[in-house]
C-alpha positions in Angstrom: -4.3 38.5 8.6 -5.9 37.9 12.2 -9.1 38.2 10.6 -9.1 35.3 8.3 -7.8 31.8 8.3 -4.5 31.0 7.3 -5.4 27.9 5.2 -1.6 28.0 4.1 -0.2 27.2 7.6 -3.7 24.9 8.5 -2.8 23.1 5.1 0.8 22.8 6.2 0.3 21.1 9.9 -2.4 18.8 8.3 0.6 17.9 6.3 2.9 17.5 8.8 0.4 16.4 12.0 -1.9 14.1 10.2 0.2 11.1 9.7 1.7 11.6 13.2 -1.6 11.6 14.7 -3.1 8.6 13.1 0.0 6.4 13.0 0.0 6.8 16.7 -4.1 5.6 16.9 -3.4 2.2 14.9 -1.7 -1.0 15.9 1.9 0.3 14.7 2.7 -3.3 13.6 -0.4 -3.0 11.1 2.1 -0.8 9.1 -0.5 2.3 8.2 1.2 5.3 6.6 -0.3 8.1 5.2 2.0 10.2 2.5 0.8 13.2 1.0 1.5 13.5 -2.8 0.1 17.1 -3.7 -0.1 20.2 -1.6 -2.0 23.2 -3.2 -3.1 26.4 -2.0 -3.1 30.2 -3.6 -1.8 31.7 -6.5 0.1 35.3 -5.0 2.3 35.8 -2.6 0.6 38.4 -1.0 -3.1 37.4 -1.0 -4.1 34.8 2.3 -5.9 31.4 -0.1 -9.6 30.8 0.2 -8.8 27.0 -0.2 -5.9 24.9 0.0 -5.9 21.3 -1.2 -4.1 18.2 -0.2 -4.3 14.8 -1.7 -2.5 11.5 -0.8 -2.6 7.9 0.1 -3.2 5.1 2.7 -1.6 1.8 2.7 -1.3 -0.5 5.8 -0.6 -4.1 6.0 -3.6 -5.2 8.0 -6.6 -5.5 7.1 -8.4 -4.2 10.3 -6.2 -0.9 9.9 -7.6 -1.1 6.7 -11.0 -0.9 7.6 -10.8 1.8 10.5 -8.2 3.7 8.0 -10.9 5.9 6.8 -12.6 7.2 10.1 -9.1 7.7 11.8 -7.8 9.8 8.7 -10.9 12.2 8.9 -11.2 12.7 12.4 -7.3 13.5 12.0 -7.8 15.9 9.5 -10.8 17.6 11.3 -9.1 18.1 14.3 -6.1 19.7 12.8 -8.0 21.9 10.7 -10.2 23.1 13.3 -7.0 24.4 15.4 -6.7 26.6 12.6 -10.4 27.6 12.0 -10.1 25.9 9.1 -12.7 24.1 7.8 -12.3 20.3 6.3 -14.0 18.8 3.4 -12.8 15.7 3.0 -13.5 13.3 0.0 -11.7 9.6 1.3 -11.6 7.0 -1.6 -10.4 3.9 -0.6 -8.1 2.3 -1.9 -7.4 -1.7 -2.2 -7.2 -3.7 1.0 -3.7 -5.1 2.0 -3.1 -8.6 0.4 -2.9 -11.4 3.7 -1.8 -14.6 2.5 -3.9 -17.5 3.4 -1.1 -19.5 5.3 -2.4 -23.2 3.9 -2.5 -22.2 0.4 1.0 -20.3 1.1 2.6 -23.7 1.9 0.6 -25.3 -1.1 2.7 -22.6 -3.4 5.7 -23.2 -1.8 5.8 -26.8 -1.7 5.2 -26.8 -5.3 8.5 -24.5 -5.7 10.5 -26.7 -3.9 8.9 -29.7 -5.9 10.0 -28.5 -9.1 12.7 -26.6 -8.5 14.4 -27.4 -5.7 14.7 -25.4 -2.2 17.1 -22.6 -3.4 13.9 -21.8 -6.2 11.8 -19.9 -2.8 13.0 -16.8 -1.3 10.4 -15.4 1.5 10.2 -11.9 1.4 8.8 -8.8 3.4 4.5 -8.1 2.8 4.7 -4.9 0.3 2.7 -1.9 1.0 1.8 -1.4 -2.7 -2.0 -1.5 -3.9 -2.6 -5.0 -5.3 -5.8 -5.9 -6.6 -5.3 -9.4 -5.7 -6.3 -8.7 -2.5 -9.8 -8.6 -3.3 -10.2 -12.3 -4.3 -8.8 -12.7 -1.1 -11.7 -11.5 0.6 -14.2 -14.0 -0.4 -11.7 -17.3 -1.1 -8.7 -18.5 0.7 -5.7 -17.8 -1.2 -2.0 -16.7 -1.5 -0.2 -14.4 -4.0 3.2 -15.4 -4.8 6.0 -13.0 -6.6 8.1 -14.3 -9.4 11.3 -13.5 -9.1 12.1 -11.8 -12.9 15.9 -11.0 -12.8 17.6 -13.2 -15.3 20.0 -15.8 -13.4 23.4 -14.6 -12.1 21.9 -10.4 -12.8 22.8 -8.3 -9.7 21.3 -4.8 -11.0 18.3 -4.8 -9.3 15.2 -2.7 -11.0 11.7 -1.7 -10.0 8.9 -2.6 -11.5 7.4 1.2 -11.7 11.0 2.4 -13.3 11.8 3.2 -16.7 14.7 0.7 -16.7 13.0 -2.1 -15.9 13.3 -5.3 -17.7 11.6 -8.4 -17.0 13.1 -11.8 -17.8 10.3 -13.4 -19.6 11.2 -16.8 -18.8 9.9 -16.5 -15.4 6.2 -16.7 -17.4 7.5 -20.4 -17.7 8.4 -20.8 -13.7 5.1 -19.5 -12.7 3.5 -21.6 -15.0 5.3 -24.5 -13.0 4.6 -23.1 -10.0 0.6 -23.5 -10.6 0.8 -26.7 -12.4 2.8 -28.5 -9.6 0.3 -26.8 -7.2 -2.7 -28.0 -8.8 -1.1 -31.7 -8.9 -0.2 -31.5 -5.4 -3.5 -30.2 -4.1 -5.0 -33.1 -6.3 -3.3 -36.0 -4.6 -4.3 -34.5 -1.3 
């Protein structure tokens, strides 16, 4: 064993030392977390792997984390790795930047909310870490996204939208559509 590379244990603190390593060279209000979804590596228990594999994601709520994401995940990676004598190759797709409301066109949603429905209609809520493609448009036009609340009135339960026991109230299709008419009438008169 002292003559080859134990790519079981390098695989293993890349696991566990990677997302330490570059949480702690970003901004840690930007929110970057790296999670790994799938560790592989050999097939006996007795045989030392020739390759191990590890796949995961990157989300962050800025957008400069975003961008310097990549670079910080590699280096990461590499450095780990070459502890071990392990050698990296690294194939880093990225993913959807994080979705940073425009603040004017923020206010413009929610002054439309409260136009038609009344203050108790907005709810402000945390910035999510999930992938939203959304975000893109946001790169090249000023913009908010907005989140519908789609529990039916007076439901407690509450249920994710990736669960198999989610149930959407479709008459929030309706609110939203008052939502961006009201918006569009405001931002008319103005």
């Amino acid at each position: 064993p002292h003559l080859t590379t134990d790519l079981v244990t390098a695989a293993a603190r890349v696991a566990t030392d990677v997302p330490a390593l570059v949480a702690r060279r970003v901004d840690s209000r930007s929110g970057l977390a790296l999670t790994w979804g799938r560790i592989e590596s050999g097939h006996a228990p007795n045989v030392i792997p020739q390759h191990a594999e590890l796949a995961g994601t990157v989300r962050c709520l800025d957008l400069d984390a975003w961008r310097q994401a990549p670079d910080l995940v590699m280096g990461a990676i590499d450095e780990i790795a070459n502890l071990y004598r392990a050698k990296s190759e690294i194939t880093y797709v990225r993913g959807v930047p994080p979705v940073v409301n425009e603040v004017t066109s923020t206010e413009l949603l929610q002054a439309a909310m409260v136009a038609r429905r009344g203050t108790d209609a907005v709810e402000g809520t945390e910035q999510s870490l999930g992938g939203e493609d959304f975000s893109w448009y946001l790169e090249h036009v000023p913009g908010a996204m907005a989140r519908l609340g789609v529990r039916p009135p007076g439901e407690r339960t509450i249920r994710d939208l990736h669960q198999g026991d989610f149930d959407v109230d479709e008459h929030a299709i309706t609110v939203g559509v008052e939502m961006f008419t009201a918006a569009a009438l405001i931002d008319a008169v103005q």
